[in-house]
C-alpha positions in Angstrom: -10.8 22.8 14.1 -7.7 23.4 11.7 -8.5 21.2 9.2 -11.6 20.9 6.5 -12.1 17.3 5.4 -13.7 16.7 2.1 -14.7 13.1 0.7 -13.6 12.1 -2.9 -16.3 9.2 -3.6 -18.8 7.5 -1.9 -16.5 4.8 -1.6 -13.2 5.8 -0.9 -11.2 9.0 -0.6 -11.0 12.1 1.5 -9.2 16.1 0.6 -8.0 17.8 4.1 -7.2 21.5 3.1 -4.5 22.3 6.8 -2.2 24.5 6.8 1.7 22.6 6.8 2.9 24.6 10.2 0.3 23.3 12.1 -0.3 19.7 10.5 1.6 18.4 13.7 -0.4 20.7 16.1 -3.6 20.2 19.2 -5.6 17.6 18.1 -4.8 17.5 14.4 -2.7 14.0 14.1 -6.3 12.5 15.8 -8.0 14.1 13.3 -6.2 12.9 10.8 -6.1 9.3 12.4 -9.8 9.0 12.6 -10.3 10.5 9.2 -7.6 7.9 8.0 -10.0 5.4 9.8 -12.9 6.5 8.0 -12.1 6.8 4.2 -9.2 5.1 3.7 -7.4 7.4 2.1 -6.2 11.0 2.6 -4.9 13.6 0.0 -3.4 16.7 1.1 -3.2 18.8 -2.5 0.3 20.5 -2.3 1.2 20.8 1.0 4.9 20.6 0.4 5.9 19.3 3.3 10.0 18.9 4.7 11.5 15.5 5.0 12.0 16.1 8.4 7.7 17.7 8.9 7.0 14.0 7.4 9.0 12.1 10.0 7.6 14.1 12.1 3.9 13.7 11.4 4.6 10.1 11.1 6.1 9.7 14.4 2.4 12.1 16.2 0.5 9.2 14.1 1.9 6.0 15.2 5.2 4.2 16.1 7.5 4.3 12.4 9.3 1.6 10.8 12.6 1.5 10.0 13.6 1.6 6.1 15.8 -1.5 6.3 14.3 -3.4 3.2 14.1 -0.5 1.1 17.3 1.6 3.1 19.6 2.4 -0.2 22.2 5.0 1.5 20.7 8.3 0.6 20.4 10.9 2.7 16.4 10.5 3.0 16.9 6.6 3.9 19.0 7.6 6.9 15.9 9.4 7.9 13.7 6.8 7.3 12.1 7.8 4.2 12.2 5.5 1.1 12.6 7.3 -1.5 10.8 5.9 -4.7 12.2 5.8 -8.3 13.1 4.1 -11.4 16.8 5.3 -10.8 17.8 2.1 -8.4 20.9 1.0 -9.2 21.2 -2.4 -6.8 18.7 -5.1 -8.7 16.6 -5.6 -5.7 15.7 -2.3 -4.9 15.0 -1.8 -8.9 12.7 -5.3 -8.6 11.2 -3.7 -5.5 9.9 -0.1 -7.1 8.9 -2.5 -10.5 6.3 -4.7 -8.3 4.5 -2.0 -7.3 2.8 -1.7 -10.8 1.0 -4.5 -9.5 -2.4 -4.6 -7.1 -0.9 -5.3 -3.7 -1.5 -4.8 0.2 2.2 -3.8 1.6 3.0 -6.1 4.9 2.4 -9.3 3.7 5.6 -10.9 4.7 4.7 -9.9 8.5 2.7 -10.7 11.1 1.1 -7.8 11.6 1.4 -5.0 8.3 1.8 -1.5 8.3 -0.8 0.1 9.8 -0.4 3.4 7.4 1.9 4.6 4.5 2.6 8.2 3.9 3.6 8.9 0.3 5.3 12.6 -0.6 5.5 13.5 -4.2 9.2 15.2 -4.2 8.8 15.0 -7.8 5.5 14.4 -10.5 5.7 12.0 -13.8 5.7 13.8 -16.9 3.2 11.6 -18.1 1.7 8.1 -16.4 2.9 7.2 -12.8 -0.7 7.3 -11.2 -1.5 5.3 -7.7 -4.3 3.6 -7.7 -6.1 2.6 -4.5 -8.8 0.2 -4.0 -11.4 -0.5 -0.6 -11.0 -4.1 0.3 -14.1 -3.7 3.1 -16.5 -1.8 0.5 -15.4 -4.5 -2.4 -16.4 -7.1 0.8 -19.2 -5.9 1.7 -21.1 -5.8 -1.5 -19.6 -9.4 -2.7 -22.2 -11.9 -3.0 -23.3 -13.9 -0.1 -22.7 -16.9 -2.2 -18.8 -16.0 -2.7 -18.4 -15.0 1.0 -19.1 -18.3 2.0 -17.1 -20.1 -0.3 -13.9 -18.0 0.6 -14.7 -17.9 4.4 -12.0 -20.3 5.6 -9.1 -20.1 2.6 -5.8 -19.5 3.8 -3.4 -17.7 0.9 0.1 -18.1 0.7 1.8 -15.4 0.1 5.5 -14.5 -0.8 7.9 -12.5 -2.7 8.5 -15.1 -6.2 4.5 -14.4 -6.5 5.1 -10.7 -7.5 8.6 -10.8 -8.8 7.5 -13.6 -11.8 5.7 -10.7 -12.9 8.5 -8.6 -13.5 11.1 -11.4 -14.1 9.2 -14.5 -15.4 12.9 -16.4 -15.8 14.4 -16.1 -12.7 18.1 -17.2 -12.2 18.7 -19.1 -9.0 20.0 -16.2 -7.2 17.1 -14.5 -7.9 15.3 -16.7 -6.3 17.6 -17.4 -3.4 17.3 -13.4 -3.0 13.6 -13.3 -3.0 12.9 -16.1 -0.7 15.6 -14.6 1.8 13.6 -11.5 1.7 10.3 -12.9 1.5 9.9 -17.0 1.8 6.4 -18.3 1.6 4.3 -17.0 4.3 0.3 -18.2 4.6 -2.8 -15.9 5.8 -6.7 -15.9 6.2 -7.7 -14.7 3.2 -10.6 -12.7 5.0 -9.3 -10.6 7.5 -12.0 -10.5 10.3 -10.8 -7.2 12.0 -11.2 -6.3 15.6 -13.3 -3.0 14.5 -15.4 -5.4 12.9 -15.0 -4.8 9.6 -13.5 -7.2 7.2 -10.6 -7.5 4.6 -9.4 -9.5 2.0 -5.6 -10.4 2.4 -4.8 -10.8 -1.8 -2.4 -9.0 -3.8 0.0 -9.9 -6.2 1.9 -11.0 -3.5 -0.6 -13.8 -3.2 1.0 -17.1 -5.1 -1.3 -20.0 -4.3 -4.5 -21.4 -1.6 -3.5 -23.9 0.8 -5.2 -27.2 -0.1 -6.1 -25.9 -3.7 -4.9 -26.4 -7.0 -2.4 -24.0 -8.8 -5.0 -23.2 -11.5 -7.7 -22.3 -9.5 -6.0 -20.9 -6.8 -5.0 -18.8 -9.8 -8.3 -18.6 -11.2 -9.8 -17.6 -7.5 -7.2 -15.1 -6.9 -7.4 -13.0 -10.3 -11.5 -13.3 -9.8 -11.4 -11.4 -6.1 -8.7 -9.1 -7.8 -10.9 -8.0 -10.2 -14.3 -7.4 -8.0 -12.1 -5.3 -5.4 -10.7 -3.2 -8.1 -14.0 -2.3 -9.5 -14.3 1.6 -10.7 -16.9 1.9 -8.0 -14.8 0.6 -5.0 -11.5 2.6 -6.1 -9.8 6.4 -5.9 -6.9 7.0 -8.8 -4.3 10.0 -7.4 -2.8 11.9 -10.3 0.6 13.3 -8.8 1.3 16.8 -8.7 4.5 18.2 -7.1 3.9 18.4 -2.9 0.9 16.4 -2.7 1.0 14.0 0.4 -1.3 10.8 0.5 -1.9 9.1 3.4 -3.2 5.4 3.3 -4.8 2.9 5.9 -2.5 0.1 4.2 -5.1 -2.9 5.8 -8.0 -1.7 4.3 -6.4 -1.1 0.8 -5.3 -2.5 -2.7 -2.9 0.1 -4.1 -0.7 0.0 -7.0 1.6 2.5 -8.9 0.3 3.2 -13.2 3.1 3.1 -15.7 5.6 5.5 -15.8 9.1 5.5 -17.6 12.7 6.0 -15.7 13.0 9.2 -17.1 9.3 10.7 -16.7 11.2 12.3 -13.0 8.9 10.5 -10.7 10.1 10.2 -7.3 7.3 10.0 -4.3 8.6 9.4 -0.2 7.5 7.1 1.7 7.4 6.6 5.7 5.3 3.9 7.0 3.4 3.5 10.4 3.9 0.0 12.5 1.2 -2.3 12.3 -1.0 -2.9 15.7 -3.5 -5.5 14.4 -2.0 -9.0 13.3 -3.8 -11.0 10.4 -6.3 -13.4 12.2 
């Protein structure tokens, strides 16, 4: 074997120490697939990896999706790659780095979501710009049997406005014309019963209402599961630090990015891997 796994918390979390020539190599993407499987999340200290090594490992780990959403021009978007910072000059790219300070599952505007997300740090904060990531199965599994039942059959609707009212709580028209193009309204189970057998919670700050329920306690719900799945024990914070890769199992996961200012240099990468398991 050419790479040593090491968990980060009970709940959450894995190190893999492997060297960057050979990440790609034998049996290694399996590996790293079941190991993805198993904790969730993967962190690969400064491994300074190429653009072109992460397209590659990308590609030896599942089928990747095209940046078209995110695609902004730059040389890593032709790859690709997303490239993320608080340097966007087009507003909905800018809107699009600024909602993910906010707890969210990425996919939610599909049918199926990303399977995976790699995340590169080309570049750490000088202060802030964490990722936080939280276990939706763990959180689910120790929920009370009481609140189990009562959100057993809820469907959530979910759609860009939800988030971006966050970040712009007086949207203009077009702004809401350009989210809704983007993202209209889009409703899922919120429990995901997986084919593994495990079980998710489809929430998020892209989550904006429950079908059938009132707008205050859809709100009141929402912000109550938020809160048990982002518990200390049921979550892993990254602190970024120049070459670091982080590899998530997107359907299993809250994640969201910590403060950080325009000018702190942050700038991560992303790739992400195709969904192959549609929400129930």
């Amino acid at each position: 074997m050419t790479l040593s796994i090491v968990p980060i918390t009970p709940a959450i979390g894995a190190s893999i120490t492997v060297d960057p020539s050979a990440i790609c190599a034998g049996e290694n993407p399996q590996w790293i697939l079941d190991a993805l499987n198993k904790y969730g999340v993967l962190v690969f200290p400064e491994i300074h990896l190429s653009d072109e090594a992460m397209v590659e490992l990308t590609s030896k780990l599942g089928d990747m999706e095209a940046a078209t959403v995110t695609a902004d021009g730059s040389d890593q978007s032709n790859k690709g790659i997303y490239r993320i910072a608080k340097d966007k000059t087009d507003k909905g790219l800018s809107e699009y780095v600024a909602g993910n300070d906010y707890w969210h599952m990425d996919g939610t505007s599909y049918e199926a979501p990303g399977k995976a997300t790699l995340l590169k740090c080309q570049s750490p904060p000088s202060a802030g710009g964490e990722t936080d990531f939280a276990n939706l199965v763990s959180a689910y599994q120790a929920m009370p049997a009481e609140m189990k039942k009562r959100i057993e059959n809820l469907r959530v609707i979910h759609c860009m406005e939800s988030v971006m009212r966050k970040v712009n709580p007086t949207p203009s028209d077009e702004d809401l014309a350009r989210w809704h193009a983007i993202f209209p309204p889009t409703e899922h189970p919120l429990v995901w019963h997986m084919r593994d057998g495990r079980t998710s919670l489809v929430i998020g700050s892209t989550a904006g209402g429950i079908a059938g329920m009132g707008e205050d306690d859809a709100a009141a719900l929402l912000d109550e599961l938020t809160d048990w799945c982002t518990q200390d024990r049921f979550t892993y914070m990254h602190s970024w630090k120049a070459g670091d890769l982080v590899i998530f199992n997107n359907p299993l996961l809250l994640h969201r990015s910590l403060p950080y200012t325009a000018d702190s240099g942050r700038e991560l990468r992303r790739t992400t891997i195709k969904g192959t398991e549609s929400f129930a």
